[in-house]
N, C-alpha and C positions, 0 to 999 in steps of 0.2 A: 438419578431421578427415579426410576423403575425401581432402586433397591426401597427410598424413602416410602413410598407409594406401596412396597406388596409390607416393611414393617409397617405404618403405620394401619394397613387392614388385619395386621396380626392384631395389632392395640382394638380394632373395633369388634373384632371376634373376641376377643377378651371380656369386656365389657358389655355385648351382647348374651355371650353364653351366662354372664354371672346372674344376669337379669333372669334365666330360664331355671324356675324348681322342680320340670320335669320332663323327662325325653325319654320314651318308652322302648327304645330299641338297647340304648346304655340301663335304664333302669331296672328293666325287669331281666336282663342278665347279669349285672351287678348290684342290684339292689340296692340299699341306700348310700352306697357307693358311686351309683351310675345313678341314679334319680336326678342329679346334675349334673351337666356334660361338662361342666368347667369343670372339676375337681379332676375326672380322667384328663384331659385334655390339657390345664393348668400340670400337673401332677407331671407328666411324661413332657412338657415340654420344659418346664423348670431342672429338672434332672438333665436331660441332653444338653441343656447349655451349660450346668454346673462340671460336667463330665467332658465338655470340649473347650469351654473357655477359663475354666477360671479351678481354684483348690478348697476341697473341700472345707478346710480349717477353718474358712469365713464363718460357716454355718454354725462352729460351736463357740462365737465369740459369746462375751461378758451381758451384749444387749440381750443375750435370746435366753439366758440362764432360766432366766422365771418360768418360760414355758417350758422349757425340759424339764423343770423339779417339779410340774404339776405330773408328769407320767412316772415320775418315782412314786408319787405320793399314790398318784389311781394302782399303783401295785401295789402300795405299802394296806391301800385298802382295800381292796379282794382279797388279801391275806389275813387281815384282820376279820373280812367278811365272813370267812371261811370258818371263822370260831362265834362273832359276836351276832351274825345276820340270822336272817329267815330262814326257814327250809325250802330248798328250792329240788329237790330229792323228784319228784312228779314232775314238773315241765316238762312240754315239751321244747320249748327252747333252753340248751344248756348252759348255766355261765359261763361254760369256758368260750362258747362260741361268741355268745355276747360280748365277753370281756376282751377279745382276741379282732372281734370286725368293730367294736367302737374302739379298741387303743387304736387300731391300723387307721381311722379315720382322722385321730388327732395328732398320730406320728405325720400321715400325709400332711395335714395341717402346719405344722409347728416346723419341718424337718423341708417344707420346702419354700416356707416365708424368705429365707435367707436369698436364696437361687434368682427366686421371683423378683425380690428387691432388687437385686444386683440387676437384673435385665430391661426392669422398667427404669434404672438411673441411666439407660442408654436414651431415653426418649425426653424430650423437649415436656414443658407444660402444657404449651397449645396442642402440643399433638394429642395430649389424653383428656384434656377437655373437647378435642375436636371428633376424640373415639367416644367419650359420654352422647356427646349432641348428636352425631350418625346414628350409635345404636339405637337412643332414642326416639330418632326418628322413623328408624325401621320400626320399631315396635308402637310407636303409632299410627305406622300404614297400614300395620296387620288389626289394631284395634279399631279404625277407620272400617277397614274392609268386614271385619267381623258384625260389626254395628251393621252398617247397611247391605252389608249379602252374607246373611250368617250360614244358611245351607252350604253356599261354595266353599266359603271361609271353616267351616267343618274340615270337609274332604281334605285343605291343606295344612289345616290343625291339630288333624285328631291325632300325630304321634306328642304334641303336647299337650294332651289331655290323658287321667287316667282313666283306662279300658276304655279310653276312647268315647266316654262320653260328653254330652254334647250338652252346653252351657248356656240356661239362658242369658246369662249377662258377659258380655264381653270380657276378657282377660287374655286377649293378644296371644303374645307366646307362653303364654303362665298357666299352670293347671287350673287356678281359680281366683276368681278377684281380690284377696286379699291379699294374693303375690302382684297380682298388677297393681294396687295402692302402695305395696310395698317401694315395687320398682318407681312407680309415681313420686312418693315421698324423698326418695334415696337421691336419686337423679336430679328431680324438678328440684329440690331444694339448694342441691349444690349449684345449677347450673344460674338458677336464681340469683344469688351470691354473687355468682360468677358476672354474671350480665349487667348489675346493678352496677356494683365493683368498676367495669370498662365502661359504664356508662351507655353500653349496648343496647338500647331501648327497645331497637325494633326484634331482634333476636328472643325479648324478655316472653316473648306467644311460645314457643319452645316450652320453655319450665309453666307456664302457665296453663298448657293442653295437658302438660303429664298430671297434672294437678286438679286441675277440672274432671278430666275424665275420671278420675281414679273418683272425685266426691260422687261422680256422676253414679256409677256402678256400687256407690252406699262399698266401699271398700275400708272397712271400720280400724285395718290396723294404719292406714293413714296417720292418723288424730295422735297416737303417743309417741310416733317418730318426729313430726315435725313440732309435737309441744317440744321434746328434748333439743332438735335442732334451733326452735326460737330461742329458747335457752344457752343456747352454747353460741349461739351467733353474738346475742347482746352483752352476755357475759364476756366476749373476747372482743366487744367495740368499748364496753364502759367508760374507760378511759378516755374514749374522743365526745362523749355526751357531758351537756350541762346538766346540771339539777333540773331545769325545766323540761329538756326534753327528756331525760330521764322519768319525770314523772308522766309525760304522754305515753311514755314509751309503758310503763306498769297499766295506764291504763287501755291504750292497746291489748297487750297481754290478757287484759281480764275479759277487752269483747271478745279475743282469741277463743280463748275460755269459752266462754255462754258460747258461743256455736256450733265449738266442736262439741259440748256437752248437748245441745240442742240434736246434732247431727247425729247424736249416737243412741238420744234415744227414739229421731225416729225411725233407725229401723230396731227399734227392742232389745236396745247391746243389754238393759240392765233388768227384762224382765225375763228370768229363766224358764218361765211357760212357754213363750212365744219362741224364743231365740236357743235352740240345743247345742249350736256351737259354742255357744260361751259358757255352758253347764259344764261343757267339757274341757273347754279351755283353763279356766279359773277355780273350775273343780279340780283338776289334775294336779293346777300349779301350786292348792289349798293342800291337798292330799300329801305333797312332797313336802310342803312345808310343816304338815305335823310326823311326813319319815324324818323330819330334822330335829324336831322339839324333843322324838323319843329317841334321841341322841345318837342315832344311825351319821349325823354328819360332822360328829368330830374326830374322827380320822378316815371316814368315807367305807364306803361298800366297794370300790373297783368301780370300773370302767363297764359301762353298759348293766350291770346290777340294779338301778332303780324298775328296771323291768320286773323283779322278783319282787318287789316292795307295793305294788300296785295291786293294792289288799282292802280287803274291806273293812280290816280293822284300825284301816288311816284313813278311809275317806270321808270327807264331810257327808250330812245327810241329803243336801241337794246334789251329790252328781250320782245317785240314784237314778235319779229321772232322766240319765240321759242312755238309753239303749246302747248306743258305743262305748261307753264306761262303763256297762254294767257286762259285756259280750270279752272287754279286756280283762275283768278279775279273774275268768277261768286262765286255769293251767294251760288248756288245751289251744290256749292264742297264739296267733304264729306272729302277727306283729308287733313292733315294739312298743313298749310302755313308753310314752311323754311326759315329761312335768310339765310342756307347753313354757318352759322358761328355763333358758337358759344358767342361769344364776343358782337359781335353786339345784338344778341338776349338777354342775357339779362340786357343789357344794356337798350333797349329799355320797356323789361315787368319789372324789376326791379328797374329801374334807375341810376342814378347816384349813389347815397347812396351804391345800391346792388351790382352794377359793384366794387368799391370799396372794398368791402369787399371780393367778392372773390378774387380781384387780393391780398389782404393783405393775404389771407388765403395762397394761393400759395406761396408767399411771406416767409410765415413764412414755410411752407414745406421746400424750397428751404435751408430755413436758418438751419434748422438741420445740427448738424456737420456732417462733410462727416467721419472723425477721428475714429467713437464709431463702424464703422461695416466697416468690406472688404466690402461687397455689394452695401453700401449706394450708389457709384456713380452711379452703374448699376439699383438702382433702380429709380437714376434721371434721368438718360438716356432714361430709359422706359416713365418716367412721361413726359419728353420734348416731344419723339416721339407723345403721349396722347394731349397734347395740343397744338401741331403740328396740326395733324388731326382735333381739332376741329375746325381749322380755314377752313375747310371743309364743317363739322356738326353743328347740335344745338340740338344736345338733351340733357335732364337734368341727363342722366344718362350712363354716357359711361364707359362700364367696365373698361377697359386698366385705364382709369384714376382713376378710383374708383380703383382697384390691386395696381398702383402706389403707392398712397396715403397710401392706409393701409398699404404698405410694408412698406414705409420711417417709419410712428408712430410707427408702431410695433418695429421696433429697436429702436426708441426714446424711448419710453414704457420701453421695456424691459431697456434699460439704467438706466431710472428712479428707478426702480426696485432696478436695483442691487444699487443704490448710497443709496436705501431706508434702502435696509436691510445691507448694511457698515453702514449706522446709527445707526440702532438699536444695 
């Protein structure tokens, strides 16, 4: 009983920590390495089970191929970079260092999915729907407490906040509210799913608080995760709708539409005067798109390179106006260049060949029958929300997406398993 009881808090610390994009004691000594405590934490407990229960061989099977070929490729293009790219001779950040702490982000990535799967096929369904619902619960006691005693709520927040500053609008354990919409969408949507599913009605206030709150705090990256999640959900019910409901069902979707459109503009997501994070955001992700047009991404720059590319002579004329885009073009920037989207990013350090290959990898995720686990849909659900967001982000290591993934293999896995031993 005692054993069930301390794994299944391992499961909620899991799920907690992936909710968290910053912890200043891990981050500012391992920098975007430590800026989330799951990747250390994840990272070193995946390897000590790989290393006491099980052989490594798993790791380099036929399923995970595609992600290994995308770290050929981010070599094969820093070598290429080396002849066809920019001059990066004055930086102060050097490629090699770039090219050397973003590979280690993706090798962690890629090289510890396998470990992770195999550990989570030891747990039940309800037990990681039951780690979803706890985390989230905690992290709407702290968005509770933050809302009505923000001073106190300071003092036990500020190591997740950066330098520690102090936010007017609530974001729980998240440096800023677009991580707490994030976590809102990702969560609230699955658990949603989830409750409807059992017909759990009263539970249905759960996904419904992550969800209100998150509109509450105008948390703008909300709105393109769960458009992608309504989309994946109806898309994978089609089959049990008639043509009638079908047709409520598009128009649904379109009130969907006009509110979230409504919601976003009113806090100024689309006037670039008012609104400088999206100068920056959509300027960056514009800017990577034309390092792509001048055919820097058909066989990629290497791994962490789009930092040297973050030039004036690819940027649109509106991210001008944004002071942090204009402070990043100098040489003398010690932080990393963004494209703010994932897709484009490594498209461009990978290339075409590597873009490819992840989308084939996702591809084959998606294709896991839904049939073999009650949960599987909910854990597509989570994984859309996950690549939703990264049309957001670009980093080589996003928890929510990495938990996805090992959830779907690990029921693949376990599947395998059992058809192994009906063999035998």
């Amino acid at each position: 009983m005692r054993s069930n009881y301390l794994r299944e808090c391992f499961l909620v610390i899991i799920f907690l920590l992936a909710a968290i994009d910053w912890f200043s004691p891990t981050g500012e000594l391992f920098r975007e390495l430590g800026a989330k405590p799951f990747i250390i934490f994840v990272v070193i407990t995946s390897f000590i089970y790989v290393s006491f229960y099980m052989k490594f061989k798993g790791m380099f099977g036929a399923f995970f191929i595609p992600l290994y070929l995308i770290i050929f490729f981010g070599f094969l293009g820093f070598w290429s970079g080396n002849f066809f790219g920019v001059d990066t001779v004055n930086y102060v950040r050097r490629p090699i260092y770039q090219f050397s702490s973003q590979l280690l982000m993706y090798l962690l990535f890629s090289l510890s999915l396998y470990p992770f799967s195999k550990l989570l096929s030891n747990f039940k369904d309800t037990a990681i729907i039951r780690s979803i619902i706890i985390s989230s619960l905690i992290i709407l006691f702290f968005f509770v407490l933050e809302l009505f005693l923000p001073r106190v709520s300071h003092e036990l927040l500020f190591l997740f906040r950066k330098n520690g500053v102090f936010i007017e609008r609530p974001s729980s354990l998240m440096s800023e509210p677009s991580y707490y919409g994030t976590f809102g969408a990702i969560y609230g949507m699955t658990l949603l799913y989830y409750f409807f599913k059992k017909k759990n009605y009263l539970f249905l206030i759960i996904p419904f608080l992550l969800l209100a709150t998150s509109f509450y705090i105008g948390a703008k990256t909300i709105v393109p995760i769960i458009l992608l999640q309504i989309v994946y959900i109806f898309f994978n019910l089609r089959h049990k709708f008639s043509f009638y409901q079908k047709f409520l069902i598009s128009i649904f979707c379109v009130l969907i539409f006009i509110i979230f459109y409504l919601f976003l503009a009113k806090y100024s997501t689309f006037d670039f005067n008012r609104n400088l994070s999206s100068i920056m955001r959509l300027g960056s992700t514009a800017l990577s798109l034309n390092v792509i047009k001048d055919g820097y991404g058909v066989f990629g720059v290497g791994f962490g390179q789009f930092h040297f590319y973050y030039r004036d002579q690819f940027s649109p004329d509106f991210l001008y106006l944004s002071k942090e885009a204009a402070a990043q073009f100098s040489i003398f920037v010690n932080s990393r260049a963004s494209t703010f989207n994932f897709y484009t990013r490594i498209l461009i350090e990978c290339g075409i060949a590597g873009f490819l290959c992840f989308v084939y990898f996702i591809f084959k995720i998606y294709s896991i029958s839904d049939n073999t686990n009650s949960t599987m849909v909910e854990a597509k659900i989570f994984l859309t929300g996950s690549l939703a967001f990264l049309m957001t982000q670009d980093t080589y290591f996003y928890p929510p997406l990495f938990i996805a993934i090992a959830w779907i293999y690990s029921r693949y896995y376990e599947k395998e398993s059992i058809n192994n031993n009906n063999l035998l």
